[in-house]
C-alpha positions in Angstrom: 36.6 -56.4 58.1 39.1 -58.2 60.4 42.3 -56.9 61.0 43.6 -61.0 59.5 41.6 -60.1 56.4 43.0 -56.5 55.6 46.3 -57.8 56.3 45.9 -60.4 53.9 44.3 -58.0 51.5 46.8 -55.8 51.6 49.5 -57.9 51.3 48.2 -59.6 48.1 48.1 -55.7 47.1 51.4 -55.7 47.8 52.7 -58.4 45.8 50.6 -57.8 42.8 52.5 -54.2 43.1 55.9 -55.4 43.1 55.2 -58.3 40.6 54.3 -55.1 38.3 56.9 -53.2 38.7 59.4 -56.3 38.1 56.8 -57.2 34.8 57.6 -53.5 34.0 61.4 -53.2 34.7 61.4 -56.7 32.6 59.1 -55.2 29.9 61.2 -52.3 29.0 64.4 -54.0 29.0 62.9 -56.7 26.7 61.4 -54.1 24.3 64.6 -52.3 24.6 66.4 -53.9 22.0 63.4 -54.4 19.3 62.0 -51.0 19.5 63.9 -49.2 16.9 62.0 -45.8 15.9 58.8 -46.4 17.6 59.8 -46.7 21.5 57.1 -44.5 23.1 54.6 -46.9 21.7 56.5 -49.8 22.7 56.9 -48.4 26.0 53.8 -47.6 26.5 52.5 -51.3 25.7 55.1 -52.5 28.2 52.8 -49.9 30.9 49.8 -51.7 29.9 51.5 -55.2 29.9 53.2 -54.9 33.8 49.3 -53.8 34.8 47.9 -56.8 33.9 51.1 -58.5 34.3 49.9 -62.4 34.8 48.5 -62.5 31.6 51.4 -61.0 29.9 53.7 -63.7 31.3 51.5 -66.5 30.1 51.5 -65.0 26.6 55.2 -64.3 27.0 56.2 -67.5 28.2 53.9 -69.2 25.7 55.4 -67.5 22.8 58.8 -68.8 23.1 58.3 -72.5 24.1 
């Protein structure tokens, strides 16, 4: 692998990381105010969510237009 490639590689790593964290940060402030009784499992859907975090803003965005 060229050193171009693993930059690029590892920059799109990179980004994908920090979009996930943001998704998560997002996630649990969303789910925040809805959770009542049941926040671990809220939370812990808001984990899975920021991991596959493009698909959760589609649905997301999707489900309030």
């Amino acid at each position: 692998m060229r050193g171009s490639d693993w930059m690029k590689d590892r920059n799109l790593l990179l980004a994908y990381v920090i979009a996930g964290i943001l998704t998560l940060a997002f996630q649990i402030w969303w789910r925040s105010f809805e959770c009542g009784d049941a926040c671990a499992l809220s939370y812990t859907k808001a984990v899975i969510s920021s991991v596959v975090w493009p698909l959760s803003w589609v649905a997301l965005l999707m489900g309030h237009l």
